[in-house]
N, C-alpha and C positions, 0 to 999 in steps of 0.2 A: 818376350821372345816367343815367337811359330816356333814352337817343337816339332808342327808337321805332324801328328798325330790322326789327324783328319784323315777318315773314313781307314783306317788299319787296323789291321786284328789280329787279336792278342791272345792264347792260350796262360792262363796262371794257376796252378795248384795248389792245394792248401787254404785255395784264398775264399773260404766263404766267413772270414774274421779275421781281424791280427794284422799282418803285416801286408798277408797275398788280398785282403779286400781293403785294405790303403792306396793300394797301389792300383787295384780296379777301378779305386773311387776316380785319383789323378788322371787315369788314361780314358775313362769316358769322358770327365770334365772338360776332358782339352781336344775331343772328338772320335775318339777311340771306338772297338768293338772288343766286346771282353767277351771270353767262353773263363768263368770261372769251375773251379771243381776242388770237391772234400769228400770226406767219408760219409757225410749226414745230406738226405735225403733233405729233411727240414731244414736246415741251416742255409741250405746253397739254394732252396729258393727262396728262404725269408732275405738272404742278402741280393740274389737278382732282383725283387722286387725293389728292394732298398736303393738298386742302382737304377732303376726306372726300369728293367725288363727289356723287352724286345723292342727294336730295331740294334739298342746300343750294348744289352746282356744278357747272356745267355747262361745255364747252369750243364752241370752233369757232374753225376755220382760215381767216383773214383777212390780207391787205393792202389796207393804206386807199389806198393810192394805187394799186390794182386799180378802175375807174371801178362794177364790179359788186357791190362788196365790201359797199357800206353797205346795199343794202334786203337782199343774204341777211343780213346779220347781224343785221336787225332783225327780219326774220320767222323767224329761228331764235328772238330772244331773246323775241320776242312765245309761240312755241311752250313754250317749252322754261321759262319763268317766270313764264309763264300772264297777270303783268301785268309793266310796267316803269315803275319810281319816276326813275329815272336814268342818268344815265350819264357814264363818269369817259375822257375821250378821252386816248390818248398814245401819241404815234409815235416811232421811236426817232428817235435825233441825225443831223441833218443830218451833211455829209462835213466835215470840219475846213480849216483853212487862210484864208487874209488874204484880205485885199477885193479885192487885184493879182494874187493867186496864184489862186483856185478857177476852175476852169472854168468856160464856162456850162454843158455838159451836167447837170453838179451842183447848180447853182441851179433848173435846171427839173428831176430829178428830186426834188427836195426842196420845188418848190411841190406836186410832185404830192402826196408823201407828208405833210409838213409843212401845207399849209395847205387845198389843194383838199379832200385825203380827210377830213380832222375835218368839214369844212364839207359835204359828201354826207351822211356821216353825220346832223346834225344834221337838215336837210332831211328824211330820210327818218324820223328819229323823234318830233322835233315831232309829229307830226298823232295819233299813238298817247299821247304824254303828258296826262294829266292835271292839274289843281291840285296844287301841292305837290312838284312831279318836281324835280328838279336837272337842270344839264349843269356836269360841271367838265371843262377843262380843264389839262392836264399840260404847265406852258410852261417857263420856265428863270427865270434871275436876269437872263440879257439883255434880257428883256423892257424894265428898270430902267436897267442898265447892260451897256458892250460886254464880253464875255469874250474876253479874248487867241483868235487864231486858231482862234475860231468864227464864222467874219465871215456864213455863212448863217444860223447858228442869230440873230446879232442883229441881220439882215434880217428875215427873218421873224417870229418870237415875238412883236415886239411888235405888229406886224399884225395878228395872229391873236387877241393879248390885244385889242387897242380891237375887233376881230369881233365879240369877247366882250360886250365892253359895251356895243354895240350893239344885241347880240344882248337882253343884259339889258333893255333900251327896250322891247322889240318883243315880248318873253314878256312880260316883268313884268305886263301887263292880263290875262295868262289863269293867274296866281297860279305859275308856273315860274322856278326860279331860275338863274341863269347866273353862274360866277364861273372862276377862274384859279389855281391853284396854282403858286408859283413856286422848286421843289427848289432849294438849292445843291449842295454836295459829300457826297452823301450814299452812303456805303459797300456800293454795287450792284456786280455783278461786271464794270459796262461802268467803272466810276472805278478797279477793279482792273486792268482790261486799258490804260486808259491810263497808269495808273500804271506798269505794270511795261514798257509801250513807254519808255516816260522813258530807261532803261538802273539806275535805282536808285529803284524802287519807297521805299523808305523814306525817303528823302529826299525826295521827290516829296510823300510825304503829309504829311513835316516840314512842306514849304514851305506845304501848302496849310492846315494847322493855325495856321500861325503866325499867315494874314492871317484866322482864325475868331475873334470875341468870346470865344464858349465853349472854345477851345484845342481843338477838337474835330470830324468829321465826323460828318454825323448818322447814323443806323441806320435801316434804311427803314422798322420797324413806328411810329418817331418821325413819320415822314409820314405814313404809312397811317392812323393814330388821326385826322390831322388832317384828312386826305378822307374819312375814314369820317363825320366830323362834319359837315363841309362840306353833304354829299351826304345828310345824316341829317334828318328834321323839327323836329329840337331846335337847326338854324343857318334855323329859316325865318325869319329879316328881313336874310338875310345873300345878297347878290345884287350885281353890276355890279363886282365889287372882284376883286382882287388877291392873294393871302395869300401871303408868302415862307415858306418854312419852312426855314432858311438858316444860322440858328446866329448869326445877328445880320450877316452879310457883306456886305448891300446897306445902304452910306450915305446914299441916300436917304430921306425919309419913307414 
């Protein structure tokens, strides 16, 4: 299947690793233009080059929860992709720990990073979108349900998910779609680092296979395909919704 990909451009944050450079990989492969962006200077161009560089990738150095961060990023990606079809927003993980235990200084650096900077973002790129554009969001399984001692990430997420749908209300008349990706345990080097904090990494990912439908963690190009689609002309009646891509782990509908 043409996803129709060919020659559009893409703004993705967070993505110079993980799940936001999965899904850069998908959308050049299938003719895309990426402007990727992270906090690391190094990392966003060792992964532009990774995606072969220019004509089809571009980098910039970004934190969303910098209040200045969203209109440079946008006037770079206006620059630098001549137009933009969309954009794939994702910040990393809030701080870990219980709803009794997290500070508040950690609640409020994480509404910054977490829920204020996607929403600057948008703001700021709205008015340059056209018919047809996407915005997806990169939210979690907490959206659904709580994860053990991520008591901010499932304050937040799901806030940020009904944002979304909201958001979907208020585009939808000018033909833009707005939706939500919601990762489970998918085999990034940040599920490695928690993994091997455990004290026995392999039993860690025993445990977290066992409660998987599929007996399995997913592999990120498995999600990237699925934002690549999302975010593609071939999902345009696909908007206001949710999509797990999870290996079957959220029991809900």
């Amino acid at each position: 299947m043409d996803l129709g990909l060919g020659g559009r451009g893409y703004l993705l944050t967070g993505a110079s690793r993980g799940l936001g450079f999965a899904t850069a990989r998908a959308l050049v492969g299938d003719g895309a233009r990426v402007l990727i962006s992270a906090r690391s200077a190094d990392a966003v161009a060792s992964s532009v080059e990774e995606l072969g560089g220019a004509p089809s990738a571009f980098g910039a150095v970004a934190d969303l929860a910098d209040p200045g961060a969203a209109e440079r990023l946008v006037a770079e990606a206006r620059e630098r992709l001549d137009r933009v079809d969309g954009v794939l927003i994702s910040v990393g993980g809030p701080a870990p720990g219980s709803v009794l235990d997290v500070a508040e200084e950690h609640w409020r650096t994480a509404v910054d990073s977490v829920l204020l900077g996607p929403l600057r973002l948008v703001k700021a790129l709205v008015p340059h979108l056209a018919e047809g554009s996407a915005i997806g969001f990169v939210l979690s399984t907490s959206v659904r349900q709580p994860i053990g001692t991520l008591a901010i990430s499932n304050g937040l997420r799901p806030g940020l998910a009904m944002t979304a749908k909201a958001l979907a209300d208020e585009l939808g008349p000018r033909g833009i779609r707005v939706f939500g990706l919601l990762p489970g345990t998918i085999a990034t080097d940040r599920i490695a680092e928690i993994e091997a904090a455990s004290g026995d990494a392999s039993a860690a990912r025993a445990r977290t296979e066992s409660a998987i439908p599929l007996r399995r963690v997913g592999r990120p190009e498995e999600f990237g395909r699925v934002a690549a689609f999302a975010l593609s002309p071939a999902a345009s009646y696909l908007t206001g919704t949710m999509l797990p891509v999870d290996g079957g782990v959220l029991r809900s509908l």
